[in-house]
C-alpha positions in Angstrom: 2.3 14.5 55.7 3.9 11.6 58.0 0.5 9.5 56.9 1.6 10.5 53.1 5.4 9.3 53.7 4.1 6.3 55.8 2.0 5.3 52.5 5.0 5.2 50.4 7.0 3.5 52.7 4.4 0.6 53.2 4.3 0.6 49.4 8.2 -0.1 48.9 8.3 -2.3 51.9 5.6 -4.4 50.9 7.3 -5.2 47.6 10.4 -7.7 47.1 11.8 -6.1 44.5 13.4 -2.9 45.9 16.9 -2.3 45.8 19.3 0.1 44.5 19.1 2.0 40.9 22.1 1.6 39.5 23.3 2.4 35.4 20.2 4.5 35.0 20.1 8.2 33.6 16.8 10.2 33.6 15.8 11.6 31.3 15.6 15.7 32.0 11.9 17.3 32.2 11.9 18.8 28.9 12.7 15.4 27.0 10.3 13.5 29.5 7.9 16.0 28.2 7.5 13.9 25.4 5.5 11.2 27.7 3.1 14.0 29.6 0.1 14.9 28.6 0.2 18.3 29.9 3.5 19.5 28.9 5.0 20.8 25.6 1.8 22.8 24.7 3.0 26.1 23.8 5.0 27.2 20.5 8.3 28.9 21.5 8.9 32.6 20.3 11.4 35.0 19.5 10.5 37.1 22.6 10.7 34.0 24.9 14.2 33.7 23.4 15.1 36.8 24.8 13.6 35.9 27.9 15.7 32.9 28.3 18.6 34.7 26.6 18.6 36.8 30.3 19.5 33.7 32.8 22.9 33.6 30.9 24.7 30.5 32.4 22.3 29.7 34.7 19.4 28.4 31.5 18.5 25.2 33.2 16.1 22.0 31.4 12.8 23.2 33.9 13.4 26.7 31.8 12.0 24.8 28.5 10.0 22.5 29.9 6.8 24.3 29.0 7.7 24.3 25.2 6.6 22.3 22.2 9.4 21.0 20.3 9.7 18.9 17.0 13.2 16.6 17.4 14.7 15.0 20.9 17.4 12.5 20.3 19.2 11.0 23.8 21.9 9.0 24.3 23.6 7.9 27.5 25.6 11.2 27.9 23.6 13.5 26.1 20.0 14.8 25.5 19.1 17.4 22.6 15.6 19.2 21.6 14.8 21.5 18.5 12.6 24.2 19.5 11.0 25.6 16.0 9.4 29.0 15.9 8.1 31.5 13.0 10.2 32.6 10.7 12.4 29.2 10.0 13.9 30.4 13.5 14.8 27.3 15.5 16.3 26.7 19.3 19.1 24.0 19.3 19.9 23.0 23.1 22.2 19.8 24.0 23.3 18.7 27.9 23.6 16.1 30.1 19.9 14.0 30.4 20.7 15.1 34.4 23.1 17.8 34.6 23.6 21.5 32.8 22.8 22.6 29.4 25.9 22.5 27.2 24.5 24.8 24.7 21.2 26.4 23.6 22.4 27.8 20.1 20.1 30.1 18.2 19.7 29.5 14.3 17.5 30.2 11.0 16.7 27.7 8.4 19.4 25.3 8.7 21.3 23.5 11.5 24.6 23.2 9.2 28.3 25.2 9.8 27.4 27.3 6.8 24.7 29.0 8.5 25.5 31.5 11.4 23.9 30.5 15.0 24.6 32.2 18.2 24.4 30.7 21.8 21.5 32.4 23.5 23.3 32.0 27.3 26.7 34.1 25.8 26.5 35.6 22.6 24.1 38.8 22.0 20.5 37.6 20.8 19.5 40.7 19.9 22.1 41.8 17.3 21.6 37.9 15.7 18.5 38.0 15.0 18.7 41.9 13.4 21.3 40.1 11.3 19.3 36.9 10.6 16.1 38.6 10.0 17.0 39.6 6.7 19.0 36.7 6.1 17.5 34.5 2.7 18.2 30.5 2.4 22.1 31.4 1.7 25.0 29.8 2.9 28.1 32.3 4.3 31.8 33.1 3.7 34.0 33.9 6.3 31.0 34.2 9.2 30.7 33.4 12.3 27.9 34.1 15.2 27.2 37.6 16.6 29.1 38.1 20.3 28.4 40.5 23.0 31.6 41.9 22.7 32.1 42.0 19.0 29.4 42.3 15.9 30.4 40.2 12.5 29.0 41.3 9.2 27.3 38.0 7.5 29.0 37.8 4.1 26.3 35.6 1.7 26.2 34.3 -1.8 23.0 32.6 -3.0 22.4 28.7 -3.2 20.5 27.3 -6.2 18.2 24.9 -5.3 19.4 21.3 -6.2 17.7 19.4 -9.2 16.7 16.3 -9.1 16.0 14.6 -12.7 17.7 11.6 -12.6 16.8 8.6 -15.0 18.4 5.5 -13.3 16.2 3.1 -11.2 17.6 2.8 -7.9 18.4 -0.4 -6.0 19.4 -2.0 -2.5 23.2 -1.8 -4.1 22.5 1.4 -4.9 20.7 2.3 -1.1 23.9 0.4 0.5 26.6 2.6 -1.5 24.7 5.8 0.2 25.0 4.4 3.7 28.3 4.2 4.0 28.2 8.6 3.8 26.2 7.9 6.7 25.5 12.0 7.7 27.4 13.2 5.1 25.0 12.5 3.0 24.1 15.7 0.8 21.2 15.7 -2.4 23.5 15.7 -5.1 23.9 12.2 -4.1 20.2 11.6 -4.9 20.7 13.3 -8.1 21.6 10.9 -10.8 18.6 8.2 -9.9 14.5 8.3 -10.5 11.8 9.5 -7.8 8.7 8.1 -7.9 7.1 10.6 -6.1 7.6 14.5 -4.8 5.9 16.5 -2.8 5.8 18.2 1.2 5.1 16.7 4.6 4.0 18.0 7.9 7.3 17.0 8.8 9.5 18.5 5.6 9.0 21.1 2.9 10.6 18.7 0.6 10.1 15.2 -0.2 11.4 12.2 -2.4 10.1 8.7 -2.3 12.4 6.3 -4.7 10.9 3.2 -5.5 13.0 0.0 -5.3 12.7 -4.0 -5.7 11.4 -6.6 -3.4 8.7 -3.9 -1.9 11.2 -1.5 0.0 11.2 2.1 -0.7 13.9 5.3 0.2 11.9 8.3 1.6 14.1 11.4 1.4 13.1 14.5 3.3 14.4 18.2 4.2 14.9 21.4 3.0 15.9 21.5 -0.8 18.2 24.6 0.1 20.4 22.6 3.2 21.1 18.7 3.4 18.6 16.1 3.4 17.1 16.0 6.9 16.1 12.2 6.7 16.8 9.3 4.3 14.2 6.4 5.8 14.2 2.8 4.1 11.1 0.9 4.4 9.4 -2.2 3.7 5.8 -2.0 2.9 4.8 0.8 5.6 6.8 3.7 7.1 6.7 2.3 10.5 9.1 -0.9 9.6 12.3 1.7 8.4 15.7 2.4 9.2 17.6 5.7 8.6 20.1 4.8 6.3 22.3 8.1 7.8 22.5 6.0 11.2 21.1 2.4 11.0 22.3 -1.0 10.4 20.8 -1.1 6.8 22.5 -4.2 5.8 20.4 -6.1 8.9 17.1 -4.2 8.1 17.2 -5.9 4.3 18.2 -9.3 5.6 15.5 -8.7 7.9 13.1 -7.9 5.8 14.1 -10.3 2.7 12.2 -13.7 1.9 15.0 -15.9 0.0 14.6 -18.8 -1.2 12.0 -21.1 0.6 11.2 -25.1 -0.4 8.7 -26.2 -2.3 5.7 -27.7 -0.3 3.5 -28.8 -3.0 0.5 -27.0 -1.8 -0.7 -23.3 -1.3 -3.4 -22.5 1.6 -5.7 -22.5 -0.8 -5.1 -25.7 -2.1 -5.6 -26.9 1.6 -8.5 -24.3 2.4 -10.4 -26.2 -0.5 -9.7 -30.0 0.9 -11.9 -31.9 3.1 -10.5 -33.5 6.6 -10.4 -36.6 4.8 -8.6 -35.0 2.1 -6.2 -33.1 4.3 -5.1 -37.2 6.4 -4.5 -38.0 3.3 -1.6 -35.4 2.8 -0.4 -36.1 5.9 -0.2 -39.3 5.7 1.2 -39.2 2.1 4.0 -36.5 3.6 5.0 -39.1 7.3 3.0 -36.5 9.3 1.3 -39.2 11.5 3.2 -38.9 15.0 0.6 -37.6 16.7 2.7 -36.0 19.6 3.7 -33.1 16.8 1.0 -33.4 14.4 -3.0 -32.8 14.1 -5.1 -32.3 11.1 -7.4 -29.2 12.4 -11.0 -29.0 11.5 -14.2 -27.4 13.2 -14.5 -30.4 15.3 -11.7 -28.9 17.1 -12.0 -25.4 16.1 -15.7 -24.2 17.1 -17.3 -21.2 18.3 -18.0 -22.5 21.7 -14.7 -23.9 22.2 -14.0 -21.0 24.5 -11.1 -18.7 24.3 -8.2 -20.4 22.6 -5.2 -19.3 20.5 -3.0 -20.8 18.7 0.7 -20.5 17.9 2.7 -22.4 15.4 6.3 -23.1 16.6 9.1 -22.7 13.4 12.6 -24.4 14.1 14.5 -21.1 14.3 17.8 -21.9 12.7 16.7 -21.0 8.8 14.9 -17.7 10.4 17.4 -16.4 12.8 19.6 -13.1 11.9 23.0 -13.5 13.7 24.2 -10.7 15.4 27.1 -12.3 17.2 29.4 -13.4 14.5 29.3 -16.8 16.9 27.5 -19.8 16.7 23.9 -19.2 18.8 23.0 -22.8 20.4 19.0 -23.4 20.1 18.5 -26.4 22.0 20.2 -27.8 25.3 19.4 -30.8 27.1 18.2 -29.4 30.2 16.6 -26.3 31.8 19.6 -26.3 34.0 21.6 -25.4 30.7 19.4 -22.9 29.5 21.8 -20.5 30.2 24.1 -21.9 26.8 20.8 -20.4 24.7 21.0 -17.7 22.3 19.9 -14.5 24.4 17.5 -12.1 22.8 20.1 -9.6 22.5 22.4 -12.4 20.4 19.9 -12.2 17.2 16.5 -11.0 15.4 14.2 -12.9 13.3 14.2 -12.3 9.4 10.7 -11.6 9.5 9.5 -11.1 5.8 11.0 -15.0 5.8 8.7 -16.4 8.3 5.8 -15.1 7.0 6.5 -16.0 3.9 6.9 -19.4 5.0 3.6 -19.7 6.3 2.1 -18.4 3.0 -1.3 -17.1 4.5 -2.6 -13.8 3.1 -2.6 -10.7 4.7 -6.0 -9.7 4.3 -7.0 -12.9 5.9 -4.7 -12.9 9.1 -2.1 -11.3 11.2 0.3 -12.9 12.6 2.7 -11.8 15.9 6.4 -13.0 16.1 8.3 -13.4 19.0 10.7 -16.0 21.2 9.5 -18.9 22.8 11.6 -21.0 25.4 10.0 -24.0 25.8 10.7 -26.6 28.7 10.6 -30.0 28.3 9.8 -30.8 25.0 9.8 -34.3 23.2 12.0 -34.1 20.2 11.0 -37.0 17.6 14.2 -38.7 18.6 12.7 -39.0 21.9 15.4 -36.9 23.5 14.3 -34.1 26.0 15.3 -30.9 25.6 15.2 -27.3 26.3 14.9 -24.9 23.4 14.3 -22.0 21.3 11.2 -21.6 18.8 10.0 -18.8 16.4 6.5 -18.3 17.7 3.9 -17.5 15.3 0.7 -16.1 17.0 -1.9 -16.4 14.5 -4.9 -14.2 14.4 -8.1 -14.6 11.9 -9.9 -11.0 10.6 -13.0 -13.3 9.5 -15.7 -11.9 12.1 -18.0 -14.7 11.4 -17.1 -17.8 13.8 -17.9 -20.3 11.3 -15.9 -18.9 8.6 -13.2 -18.1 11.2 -13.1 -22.1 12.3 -12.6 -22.9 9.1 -10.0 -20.6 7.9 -8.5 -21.5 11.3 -8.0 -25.0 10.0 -6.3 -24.8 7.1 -4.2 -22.3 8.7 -2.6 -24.9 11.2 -2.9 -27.4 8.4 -0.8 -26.0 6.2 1.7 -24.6 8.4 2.2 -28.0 8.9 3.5 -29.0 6.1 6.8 -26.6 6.4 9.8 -28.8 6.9 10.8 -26.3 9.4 7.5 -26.8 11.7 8.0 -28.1 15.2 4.4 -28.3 17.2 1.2 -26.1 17.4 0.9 -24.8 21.0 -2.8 -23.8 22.1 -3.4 -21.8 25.0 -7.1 -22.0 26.5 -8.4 -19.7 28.6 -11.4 -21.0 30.1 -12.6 -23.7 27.5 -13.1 -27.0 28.2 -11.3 -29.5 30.0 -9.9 -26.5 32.5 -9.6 -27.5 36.2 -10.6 -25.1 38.7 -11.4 -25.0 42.1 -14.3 -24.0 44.0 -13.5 -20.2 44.6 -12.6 -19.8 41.0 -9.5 -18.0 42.1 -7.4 -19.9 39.2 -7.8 -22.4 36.2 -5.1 -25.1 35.6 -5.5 -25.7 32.1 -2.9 -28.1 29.8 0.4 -26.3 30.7 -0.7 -23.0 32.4 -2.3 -22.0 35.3 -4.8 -19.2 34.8 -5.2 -16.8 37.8 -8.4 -14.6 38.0 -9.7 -11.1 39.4 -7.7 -8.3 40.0 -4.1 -7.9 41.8 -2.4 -5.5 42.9 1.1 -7.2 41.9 2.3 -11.0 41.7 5.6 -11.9 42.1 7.3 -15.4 41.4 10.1 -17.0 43.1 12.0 -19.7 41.4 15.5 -20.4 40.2 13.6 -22.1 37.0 12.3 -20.5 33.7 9.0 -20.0 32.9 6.6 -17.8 30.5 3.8 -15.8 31.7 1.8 -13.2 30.3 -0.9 -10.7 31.4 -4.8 -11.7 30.3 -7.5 -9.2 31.0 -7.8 -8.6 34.3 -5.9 -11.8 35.4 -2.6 -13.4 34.5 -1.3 -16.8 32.8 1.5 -18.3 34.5 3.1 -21.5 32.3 5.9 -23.6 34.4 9.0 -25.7 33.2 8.7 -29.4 33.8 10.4 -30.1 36.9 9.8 -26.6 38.1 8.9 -25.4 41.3 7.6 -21.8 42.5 6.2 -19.9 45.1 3.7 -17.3 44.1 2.8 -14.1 46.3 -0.1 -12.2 45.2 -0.9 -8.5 46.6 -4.5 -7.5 47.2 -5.6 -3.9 48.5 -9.2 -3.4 49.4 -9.2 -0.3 47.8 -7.7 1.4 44.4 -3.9 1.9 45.1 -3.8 4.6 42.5 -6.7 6.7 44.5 -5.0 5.1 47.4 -1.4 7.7 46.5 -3.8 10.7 45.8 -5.7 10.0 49.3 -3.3 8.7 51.9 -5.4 9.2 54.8 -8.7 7.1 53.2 -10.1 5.1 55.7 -10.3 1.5 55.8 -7.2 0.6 53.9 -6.2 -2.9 54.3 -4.2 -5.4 52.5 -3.6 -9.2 52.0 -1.1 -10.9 50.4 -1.8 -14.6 49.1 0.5 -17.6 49.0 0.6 -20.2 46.3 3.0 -23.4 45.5 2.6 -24.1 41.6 4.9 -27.4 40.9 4.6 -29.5 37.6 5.7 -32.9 36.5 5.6 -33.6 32.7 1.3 -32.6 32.2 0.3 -32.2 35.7 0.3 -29.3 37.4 -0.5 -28.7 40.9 -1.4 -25.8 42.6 -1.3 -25.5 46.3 -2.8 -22.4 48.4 -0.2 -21.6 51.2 -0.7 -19.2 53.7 -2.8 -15.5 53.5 -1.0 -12.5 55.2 -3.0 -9.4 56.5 -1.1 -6.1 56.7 -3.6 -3.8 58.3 -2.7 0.1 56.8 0.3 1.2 59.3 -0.7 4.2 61.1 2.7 4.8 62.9 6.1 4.0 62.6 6.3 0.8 65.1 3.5 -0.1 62.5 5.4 0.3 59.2 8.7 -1.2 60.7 6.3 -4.3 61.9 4.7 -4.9 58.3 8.6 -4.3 56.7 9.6 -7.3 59.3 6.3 -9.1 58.4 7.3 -8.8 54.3 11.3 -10.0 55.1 9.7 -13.1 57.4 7.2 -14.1 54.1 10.5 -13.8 52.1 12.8 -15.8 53.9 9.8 -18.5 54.2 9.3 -19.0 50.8 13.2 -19.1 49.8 13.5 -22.0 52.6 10.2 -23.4 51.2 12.3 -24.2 47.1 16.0 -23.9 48.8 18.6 -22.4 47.2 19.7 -18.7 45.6 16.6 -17.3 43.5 15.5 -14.7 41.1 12.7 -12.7 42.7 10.8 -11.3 39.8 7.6 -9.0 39.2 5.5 -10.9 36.7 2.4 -8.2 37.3 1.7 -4.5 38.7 -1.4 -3.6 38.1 -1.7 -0.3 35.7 1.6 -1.2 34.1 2.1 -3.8 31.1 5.8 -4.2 32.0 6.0 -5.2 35.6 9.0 -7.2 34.6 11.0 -5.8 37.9 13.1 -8.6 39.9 16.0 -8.7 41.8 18.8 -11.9 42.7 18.5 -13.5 46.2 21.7 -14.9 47.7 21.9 -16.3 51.1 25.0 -16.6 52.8 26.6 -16.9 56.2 26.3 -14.4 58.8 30.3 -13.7 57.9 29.1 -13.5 54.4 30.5 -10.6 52.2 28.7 -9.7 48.6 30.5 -8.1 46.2 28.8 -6.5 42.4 30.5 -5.0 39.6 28.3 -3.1 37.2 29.1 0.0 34.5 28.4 3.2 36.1 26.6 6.3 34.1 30.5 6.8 32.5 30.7 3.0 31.3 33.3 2.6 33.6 33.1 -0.5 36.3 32.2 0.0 39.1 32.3 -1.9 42.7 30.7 -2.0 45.9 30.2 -4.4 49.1 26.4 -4.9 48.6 24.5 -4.3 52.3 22.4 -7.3 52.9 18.8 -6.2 53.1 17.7 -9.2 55.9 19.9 -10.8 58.6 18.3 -13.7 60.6 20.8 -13.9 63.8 19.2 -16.7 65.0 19.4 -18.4 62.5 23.3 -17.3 61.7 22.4 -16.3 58.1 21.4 -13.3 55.9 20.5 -12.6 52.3 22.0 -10.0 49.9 19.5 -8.7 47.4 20.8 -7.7 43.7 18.5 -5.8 41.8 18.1 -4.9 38.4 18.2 -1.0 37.5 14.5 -0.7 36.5 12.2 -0.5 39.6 8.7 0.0 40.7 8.0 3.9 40.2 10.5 4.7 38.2 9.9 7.4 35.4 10.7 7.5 31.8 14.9 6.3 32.1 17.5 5.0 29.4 19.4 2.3 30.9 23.8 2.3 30.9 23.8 0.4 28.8 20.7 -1.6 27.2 22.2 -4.4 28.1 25.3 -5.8 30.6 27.0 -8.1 32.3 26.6 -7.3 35.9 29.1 -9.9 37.8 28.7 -11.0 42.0 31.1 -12.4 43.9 30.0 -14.0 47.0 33.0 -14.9 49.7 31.9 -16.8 52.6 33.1 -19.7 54.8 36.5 -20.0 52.9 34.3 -20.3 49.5 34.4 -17.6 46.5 31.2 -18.1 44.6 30.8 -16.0 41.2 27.7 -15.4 39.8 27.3 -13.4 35.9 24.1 -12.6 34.6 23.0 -10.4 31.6 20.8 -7.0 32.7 19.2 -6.5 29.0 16.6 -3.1 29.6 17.0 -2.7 33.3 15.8 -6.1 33.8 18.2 -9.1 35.4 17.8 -12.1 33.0 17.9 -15.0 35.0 18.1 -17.1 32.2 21.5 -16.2 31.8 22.6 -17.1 35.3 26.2 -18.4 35.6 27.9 -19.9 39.0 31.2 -21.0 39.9 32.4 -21.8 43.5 36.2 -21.5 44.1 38.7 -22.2 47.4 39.5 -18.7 48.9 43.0 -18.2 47.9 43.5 -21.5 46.2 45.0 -20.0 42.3 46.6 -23.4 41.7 43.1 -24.8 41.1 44.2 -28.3 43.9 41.1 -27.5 45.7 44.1 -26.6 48.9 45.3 -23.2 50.2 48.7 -22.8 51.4 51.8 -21.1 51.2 52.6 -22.1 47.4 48.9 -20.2 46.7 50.9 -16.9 48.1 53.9 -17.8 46.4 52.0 -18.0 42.6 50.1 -14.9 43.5 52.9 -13.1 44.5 55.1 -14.0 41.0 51.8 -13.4 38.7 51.6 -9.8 40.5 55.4 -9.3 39.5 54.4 -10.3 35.9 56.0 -13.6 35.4 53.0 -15.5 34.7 53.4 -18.8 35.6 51.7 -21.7 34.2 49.8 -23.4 37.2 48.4 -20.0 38.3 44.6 -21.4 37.1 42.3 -19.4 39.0 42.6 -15.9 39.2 38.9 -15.4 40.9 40.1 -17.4 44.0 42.8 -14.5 44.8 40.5 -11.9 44.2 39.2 -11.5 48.0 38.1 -8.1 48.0 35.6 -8.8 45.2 36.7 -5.6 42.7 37.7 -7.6 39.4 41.1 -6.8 40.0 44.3 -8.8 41.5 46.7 -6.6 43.4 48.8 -5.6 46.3 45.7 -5.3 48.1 44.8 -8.8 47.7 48.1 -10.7 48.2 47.9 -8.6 51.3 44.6 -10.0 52.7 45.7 -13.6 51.1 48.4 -13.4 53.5 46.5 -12.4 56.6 43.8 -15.3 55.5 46.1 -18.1 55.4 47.8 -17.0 59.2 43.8 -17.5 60.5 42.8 -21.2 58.3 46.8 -22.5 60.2 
């Protein structure tokens, strides 16, 4: 067992992205069910029902864990399941994702106030379902559920089942006029248009599919006697929908509308049927001839042994990007040191049907992947450098053959070529020509990426730059800004670390950890080893504590190594495709104090003095560590919210330093990094503290507001947001020690 715990513990201390978990709910076992492979196997009954029915108040989540069920829906506060079972019976339980059931209510046919239910942990289960059992699809008058203490007689009159013969074509108007019932939808309100189709799903007994323009479609499901159950809109395929009961329809239409797009000249298969020479020509014809943005493609470029290359056509993203700020979203900045100014991924989405529409290639033909793309350093045609947002375009071919492929290739990148909205073409090779490597072929420097091979443990980047990365087979790509520089660590066991978990005491276990410097300046990249730790498998507790020292010592190098406060971040864990886990490095004096605000599980702030995980007393310093709420290990979780501003205040050596950044999935965004440094106590902004600092603080706290109180931040020494008593208090005491 103390081998076991040791294991662990060498596992968390070898890794520099532990901290706290903060703003995270988990999810309870019988909704986390839905991720196992073992659980929710068997059908819930009737009897088991009564089973349950026995532990009264004490019915607990591990009590349903076992059971199949059809529905979960969570939310921050609250989890609920449907449990079906014969009979149109069904099990309706809501709670807190980590805390008691609220209510596990017993129903048949329809979850709706005109059908009686009965909660299972009060009310007597027995005498309901004597009742319900000879209940028909009805809905009640004057009836409510069966008690303990008291029975009730179910008065019933008979439903008829709604008609649906309408003659009217439905449209998008007609779609956005039933949104706003939102749940109070009801199918009478289907009743006056046209189906296209009826019939039954796995998931319904009843089902109408309305046909409207522009390729989207309503699919309304449920049970003809009750309320519709589901009211889906789609474009082209049931997986790109939106319940119109609960989702932003009026984005999922712009999203998925083409407008009006310019006139090129040319379809693909006007350009698929040119020759190279034929293609210059357009370009030429068109101004396409600065050679830094454009390339006419053909197989002499494009070949089957060219190795393994992609490409990905990069769109301006103004006429492509869906607002969802109501503010103006900046695209380009001169500087990666502004890249915080961008539009965050949370700020908009791309009108997708738009962009590939744009690029006109058919369907059949190719695929294409759309995403975000912050590039670094790029050469406007003004010359200018910048820093700046593109709609990424990852084109894939179907064509198996590699001639055919090259070819359609081609005219692929051609043509997108000749949108007005087309900024470069940016090629990624992965082990084609031209790649530099060195001897041990432990990594590939090729154009603006550095391709690291074999397997890893994890790999973890230090920089207070941006950068893209990305996970390829068994190794990973790392692409730096221009001008940036980063230390890489990269974890090696000698054995399986999964089999490693199961079998703590396998003998043999060691690990190294290897050190790289990856710096670039405008094309060349450099890629220096550094130096390669051992940490022999602990076998004691002097042993862990010693490889937990060892780790802090690599960490404190490496910050000293690029200077300054850093994001730590997890670019890979091997055996997980998000190993996106990092955590904020700040070094202050030994006096230093570190303060973070952050919504707890309520959405309500919350503060606390943050411990500082290393202290160097030689060297008089130590560093806090701020981590982001998703860590190593963690299982299935919802973050408070999906995303947040989590604000730092540093005080230290008469300074106030405040640092904002966005958490948007558990994960910090460095990108979104802000830092302002203040005078402790100075609120007139005259870069002085004194006694007229106390005097403004003191009138502000007494609501007089005057004019040359300028910065609020400065006053706030105890770091919680908030200017009060308590800090003209320590204000005062602070100004008697700086006289």
């Amino acid at each position: 067992m103390l081998k076991r715990v040791l294991a662990i513990v060498t596992a968390a201390a070898l890794s520099p992205v532990c901290g706290y978990s903060a703003g995270v709910v988990k999810v309870p076992s019988a909704a986390a069910a839905a991720e196992s492979e073992t659980a929710k196997t068997e059908k819930m009954t009737l009897d088991d029902v009564r089973e349950l029915a026995k532990k009264g108040m004490e019915l607990s989540w591990a009590d349903l864990e076992a059971f199949w069920y059809d529905k979960m829906g969570t939310t921050k506060k609250e989890v609920t399941c449907r449990y079906p079972m014969e009979n149109s019976y069904f099990l309706y339980v809501k709670g807190a994702p980590e805390g008691a059931i609220e209510s596990a209510e017993l129903y048949r046919f329809a979850y709706d106030p005109v059908y009686p239910r009965a909660d299972i942990r009060t009310d007597d289960v027995e005498a309901f379902i004597k009742e319900a059992t000879t209940q028909t699809r009805v809905t009640t008058s004057a009836a409510t559920t069966t008690s303990k203490t008291s029975a009730t007689t179910i008065v019933t009159s008979t439903v008829k089942e709604p008609v649906l013969s309408g003659t009217e074509p439905m449209t998008l108007d007609d779609v956005r006029a039933l949104a706003e019932k939102k749940e109070a939808l009801t199918w009478s309100d289907f009743a006056a248009f046209k189906w296209q189709r009826i019939g039954t799903s796995s998931d319904y007994p009843r089902v109408y599919t309305f046909v409207l323009e522009d390729g989207f479609e309503l699919f309304v499901g449920g049970d003809s006697f009750g309320k519709p159950e589901t009211a889906e809109l789609y474009f082209k395929d049931r997986k790109n929908s939106v319940n119109i009961s609960t989702g932003d329809v009026e984005l999922f239409i712009e999203k998925n509308s083409v407008g009006e797009l310019p006139d090129i000249g040319f379809t693909f298969d006007d350009i698929k049927a040119m020759t190279t020479e034929e293609v210059e020509a357009v370009f030429t014809e068109k101004g396409l001839t600065d050679k830094d943005f454009y390339q006419v493609y053909s197989q002499d470029i494009i070949s089957a042994d060219s190795g393994s290359v992609s490409y990905s056509v990069m769109l301006e993203p103004e006429s492509y990007m869906i607002n969802l700020t109501g503010k103006e979203l900046t695209t380009k900045v001169s500087s990666i040191k502004e890249g915080r100014y961008l539009a965050q991924k949370a700020d908009f989405t791309w009108k997708e049907a738009r962009v590939l529409a744009s690029l006109g290639l058919p369907e059949d033909i190719f695929s294409v992947d759309i995403s975000t793309s912050p590039m670094l350093g790029r050469m406007e045609h003004s010359g200018e450098y910048t820093y700046g947002l593109y709609c990424q375009c990852s084109i894939s071919c179907k064509e198996t053959d590699s001639v055919k492929r090259a070819d359609l290739l081609s005219a692929a990148l051609n043509y997108a070529q000749l949108n007005p909205d087309f900024a470069f073409i940016r090629e990624e090779h992965i082990g084609g020509t031209g790649a530099v490597s060195p001897e041990d072929g432990s990594y590939i420097i090729d154009g603006s990426q550095v391709q690291f091979n074999g397997t890893s443990d994890a790999v973890w980047v230090l920089t207070n730059d941006s950068f893209d990365d990305s996970i390829a087979g068994e190794g990973y790509k790392f692409c730096p800004a221009d001008g940036g520089k980063y230390t890489l660590l990269i974890l090696d066991y000698n054995v399986d670390m999964k089999e490693l978990i199961k079998q703590p005491d396998m003998p043999g276990v060691d690990c190294t950890m290897k050190s790289y410097v990856v710096e670039r300046s405008g094309d060349n990249i450099t890629v220096t080893p550094g130096e390669n730790y051992d940490f022999p498998y602990p076998e004691t507790d002097e042993e862990t504590q010693a490889s937990v020292a060892k780790k802090e010592g690599i960490l404190s190098d490496a910050m000293k190594l690029a200077g300054g406060d850093h994001i730590f971040r997890c670019i890979r864990v091997r055996g997980d495709s998000n190993g996106y886990y990092n955590s904020l490095h700040i070094n202050a004096s030994s006096e230093g104090r570190l303060f973070v605000t952050r919504n707890g599980k309520d959405g309500a702030p919350v503060t606390r003095e943050e411990l500082s995980t290393y202290k160097d007393d030689e060297a008089g310093i130590k560093r806090f560590t701020v981590a982001g709420s998703v860590q190593p290990g963690d299982d299935l979780i919802i973050t408070v919210p999906v995303t947040e501003k989590i604000q730092i205040t540093r005080v230290d050596g008469g300074k106030i330093t405040s640092y904002e950044l966005n958490e948007t999935d558990g994960v910090l965004m460095h990108t979104t990094l802000k830092m302002r440094t203040w005078k402790q106590g100075d609120v007139s902004g005259d870069n002085n503290f004194n006694v007229a600092d106390i005097v403004l603080l003191q009138r502000w706290l007494l609501g007089q507001k005057p004019e040359n109180f300028r910065s609020w931040k400065a006053a706030d020494l105890n770091g919680d947001e908030l200017l009060d008593v308590f800090d003209l208090t320590a204000a005062k005491k602070y100004l008697i020690e700086t006289m």
